[in-house]
C-alpha positions as CSV (number, residue, x, y, z in Angstrom):
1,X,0.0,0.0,0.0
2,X,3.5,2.6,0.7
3,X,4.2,1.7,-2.6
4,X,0.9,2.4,-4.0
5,X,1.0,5.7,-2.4
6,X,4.3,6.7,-3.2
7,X,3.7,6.1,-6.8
8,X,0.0,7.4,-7.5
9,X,-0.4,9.9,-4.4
10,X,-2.9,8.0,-2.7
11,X,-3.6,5.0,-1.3
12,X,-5.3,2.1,-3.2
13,X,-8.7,2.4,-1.1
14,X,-8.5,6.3,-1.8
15,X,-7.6,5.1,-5.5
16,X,-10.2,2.7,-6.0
17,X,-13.2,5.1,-4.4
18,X,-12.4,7.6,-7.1
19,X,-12.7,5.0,-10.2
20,X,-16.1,3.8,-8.2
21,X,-17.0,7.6,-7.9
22,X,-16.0,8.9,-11.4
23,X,-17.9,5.5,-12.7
24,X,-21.0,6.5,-11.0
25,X,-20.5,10.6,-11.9
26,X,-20.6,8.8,-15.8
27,X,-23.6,6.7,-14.9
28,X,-25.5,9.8,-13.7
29,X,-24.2,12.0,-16.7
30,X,-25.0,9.2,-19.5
31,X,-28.0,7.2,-18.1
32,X,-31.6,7.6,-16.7
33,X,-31.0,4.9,-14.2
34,X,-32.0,5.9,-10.7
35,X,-29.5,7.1,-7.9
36,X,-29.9,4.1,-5.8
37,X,-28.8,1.7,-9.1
38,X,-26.1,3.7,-9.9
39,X,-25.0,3.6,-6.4
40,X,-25.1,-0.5,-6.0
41,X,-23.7,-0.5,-9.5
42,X,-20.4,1.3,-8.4
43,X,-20.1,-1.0,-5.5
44,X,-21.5,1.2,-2.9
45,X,-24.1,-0.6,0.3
46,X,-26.6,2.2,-0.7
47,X,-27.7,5.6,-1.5
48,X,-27.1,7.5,1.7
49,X,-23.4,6.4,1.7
50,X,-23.2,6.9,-2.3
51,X,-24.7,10.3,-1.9
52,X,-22.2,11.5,0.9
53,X,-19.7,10.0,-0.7
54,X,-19.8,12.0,-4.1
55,X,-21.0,15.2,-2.2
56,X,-17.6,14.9,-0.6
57,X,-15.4,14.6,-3.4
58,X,-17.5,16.8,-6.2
59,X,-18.9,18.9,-4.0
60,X,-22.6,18.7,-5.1
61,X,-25.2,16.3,-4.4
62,X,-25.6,13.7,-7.4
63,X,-29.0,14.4,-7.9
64,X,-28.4,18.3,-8.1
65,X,-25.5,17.4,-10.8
66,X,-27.4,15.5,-12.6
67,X,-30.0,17.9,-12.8
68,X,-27.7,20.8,-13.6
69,X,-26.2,18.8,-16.1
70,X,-29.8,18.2,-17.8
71,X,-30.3,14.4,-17.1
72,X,-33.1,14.9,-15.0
73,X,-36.1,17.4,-15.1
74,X,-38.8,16.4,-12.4
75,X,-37.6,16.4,-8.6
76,X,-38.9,12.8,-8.1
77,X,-36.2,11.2,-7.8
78,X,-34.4,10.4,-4.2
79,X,-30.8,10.5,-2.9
């Protein structure tokens, strides 16, 4: 794991939530499917923890992103 660090600035955990999180930001920008697929999709137990997850390293809600980035018109959707 040093050596993981050393060479890519984080360690493989850190690593690997950012491929799951930049996969799900994708999900959200290219698909229709709801929050809470996307979130089991990228390997995450649920929503809540997807949601708080992606708020912390986008800084935005993924539901308000994907609304701002036009995927989603009605607020029915959760998370």
């Amino acid at each position: 794991d040093r050596l993981f660090a050393s060479l890519l600035g984080a360690s493989f955990a850190d690593h690997y939530r950012t491929l799951r999180l930049d996969r799900a930001r994708n999900l959200l920008m290219q698909s229709t499917l709801p929050i809470t697929e996307v979130a089991l999709a990228c390997g995450f137990a649920n929503a809540s923890h997807f949601s708080r997850a992606y708020s912390a390293k986008f800084g935005i809600p993924p539901r308000r992103d994907r609304v701002q980035a036009g995927r989603l018109s009605a607020p029915l959707e959760q998370a």
